[in-house]
N, C-alpha and C positions, 0 to 999 in steps of 0.2 A: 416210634417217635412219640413223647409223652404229648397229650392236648397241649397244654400249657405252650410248648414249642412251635406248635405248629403257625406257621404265617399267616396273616389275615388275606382274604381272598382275593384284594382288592394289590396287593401290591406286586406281581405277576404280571399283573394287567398294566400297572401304571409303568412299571421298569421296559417295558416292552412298546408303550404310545412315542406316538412321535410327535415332537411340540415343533410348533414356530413357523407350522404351513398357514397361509392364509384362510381364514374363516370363507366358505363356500356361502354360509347364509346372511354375512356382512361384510360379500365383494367390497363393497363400494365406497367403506366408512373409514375411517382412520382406528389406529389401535384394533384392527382385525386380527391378529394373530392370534394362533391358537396356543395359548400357555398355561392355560388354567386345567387344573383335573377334579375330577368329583369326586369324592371318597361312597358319597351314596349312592349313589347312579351307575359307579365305576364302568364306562363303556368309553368315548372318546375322549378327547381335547376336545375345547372348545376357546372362545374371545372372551372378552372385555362384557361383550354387550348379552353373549350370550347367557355369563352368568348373570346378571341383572334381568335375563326374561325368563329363563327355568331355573336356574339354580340358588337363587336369591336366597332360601332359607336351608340352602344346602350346604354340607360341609367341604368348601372347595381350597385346594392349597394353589400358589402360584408356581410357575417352573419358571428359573429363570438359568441367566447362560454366563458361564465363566470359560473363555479358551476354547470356545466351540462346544463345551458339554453342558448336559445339563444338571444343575445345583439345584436346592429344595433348600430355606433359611428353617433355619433348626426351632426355631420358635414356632413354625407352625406344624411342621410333621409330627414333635414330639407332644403333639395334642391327642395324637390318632394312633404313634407306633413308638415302641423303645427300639431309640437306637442309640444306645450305648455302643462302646465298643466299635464307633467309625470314625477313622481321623474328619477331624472339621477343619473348617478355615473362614479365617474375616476376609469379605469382599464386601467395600462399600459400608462398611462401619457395620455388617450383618451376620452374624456368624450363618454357614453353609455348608453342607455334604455334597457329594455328588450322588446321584441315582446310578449310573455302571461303571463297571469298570472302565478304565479311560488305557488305550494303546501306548506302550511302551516304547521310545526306544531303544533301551540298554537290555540288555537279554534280563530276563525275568530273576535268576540265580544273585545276581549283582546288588549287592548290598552296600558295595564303595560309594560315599557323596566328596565330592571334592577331592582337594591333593592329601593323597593319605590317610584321610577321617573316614571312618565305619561308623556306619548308620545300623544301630541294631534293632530300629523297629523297621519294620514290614508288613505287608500285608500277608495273611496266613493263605489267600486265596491264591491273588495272583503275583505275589514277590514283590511288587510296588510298594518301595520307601516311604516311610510316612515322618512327618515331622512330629508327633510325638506318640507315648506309647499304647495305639490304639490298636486293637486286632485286624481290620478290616479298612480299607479305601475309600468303598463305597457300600448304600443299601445293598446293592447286588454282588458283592462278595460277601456280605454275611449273611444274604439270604441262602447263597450258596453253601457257606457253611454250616446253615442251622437244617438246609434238606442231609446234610453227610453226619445222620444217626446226632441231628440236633449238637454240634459241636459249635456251630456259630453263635448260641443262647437263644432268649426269646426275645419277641417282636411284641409280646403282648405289653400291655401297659398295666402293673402291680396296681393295687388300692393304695400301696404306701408312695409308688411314684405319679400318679395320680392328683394324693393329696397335695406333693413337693411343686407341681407346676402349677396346681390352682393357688398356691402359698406365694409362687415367685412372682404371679400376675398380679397378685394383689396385692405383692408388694411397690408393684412398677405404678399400680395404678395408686396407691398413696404417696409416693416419688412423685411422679407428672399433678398429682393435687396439692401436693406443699407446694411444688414449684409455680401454679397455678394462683395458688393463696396470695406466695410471695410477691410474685410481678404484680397483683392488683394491689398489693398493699403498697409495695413501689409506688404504682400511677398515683394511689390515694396522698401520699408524702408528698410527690411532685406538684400536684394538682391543689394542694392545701399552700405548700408553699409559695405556688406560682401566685394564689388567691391572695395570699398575705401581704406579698409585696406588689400587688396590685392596688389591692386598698393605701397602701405606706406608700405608694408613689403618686395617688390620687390627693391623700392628703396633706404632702410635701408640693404638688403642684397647686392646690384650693389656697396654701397660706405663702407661697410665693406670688401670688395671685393679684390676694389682698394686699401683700406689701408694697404691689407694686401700683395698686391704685390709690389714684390723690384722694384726699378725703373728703374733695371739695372745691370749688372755686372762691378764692381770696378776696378778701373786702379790702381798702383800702380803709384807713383810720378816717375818721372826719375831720376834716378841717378844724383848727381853734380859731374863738373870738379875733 
């Protein structure tokens, strides 16, 4: 198997953890579950609180759960691992994989979807239909196919794919700064406005005001001779 292929150490370990038992070191707190993993530390799950007290400057992804399994959102694994080559899916406006293979129940060979229609993507691992044309299901059927003489590709992250996700983020973060820009310039319009005809009502009210006060109390003319 060429280096370049070979898996990072750390993802064995994470396909294997098990998320979503309650935190043993914060029984008692709310948001105890253990969903989070450490890419540096790579040893358990842990909570919410627990990455705020050790892992705070560490590199940690969320696990979270679609249909009883569990999914990883593509934004953040593709920071640490290339997974090209794994059907994805939007859950909750998030694009997401899943981490294993997920149980069947049509026999594995079965490639039929609906009345009639053949579905000719699959998974090369375990037979499981995919909605579009991706090799693999999950991390763990391509991890599986990159241990069979590296057929599943690599895991590692290129300098050129690298460059392409530090490219998208900053593109996202000039996206959320226009939009940022915009809505203040909004309030500023609003607030300029609101001011404008604030003043134009104050001095429609000063000279309604005056019109409506006497000028004076009236003299009668004096008498003649």
């Amino acid at each position: 198997m060429e280096l370049m292929l070979v898996p990072p150490p750390w993802l064995e370990q994470l396909l294997s953890t098990t998320f979503f038992t309650m935190c043993k070191t914060h029984i008692n707190t709310p948001r105890n579950e253990c969903n989070m993993y450490c890419l540096d530390c790579k040893d358990h799950s842990f909570c919410f609180y627990c990455k705020q007290s050790w892992h705070k400057d560490h590199q940690v992804i969320q696990i979270r759960r679609s249909s009883y399994h569990n999914v990883v959102r593509v934004s953040e694994i593709q920071k640490a691992l290339d997974v090209s080559g794994v059907q994805t899916y939007v859950i909750n406006s998030a694009r997401v994989l899943f981490l294993n293979e997920r149980p069947q129940n049509q026999p594995k060979t079965n490639n039929v979807v609906g009345s009639g229609k053949t579905n000719s993507h699959f998974c090369e691992i375990c037979r499981r239909n995919l909605l579009d044309p991706f090799r693999f299901c999950s991390l763990g059927c391509k991890l599986v196919g990159t241990k069979n003489n590296g057929n599943g590709g690599s895991f590692v992250l290129s300098t050129k794919k690298e460059e392409e996700i530090g490219r998208m983020h900053e593109g996202m973060g000039r996206r959320l700064a226009s939009k940022e820009e915009l809505r203040e310039g909004k309030h500023k319009q609003v607030y300029q406005s609101t001011s404008s005809n604030s003043n134009l009502r104050a001095s429609l009210e000063h000279v309604c005001s005056n019109s409506r006060r006497r000028k004076g109390v009236p003299h009668r003319a004096p008498l003649g001779p």
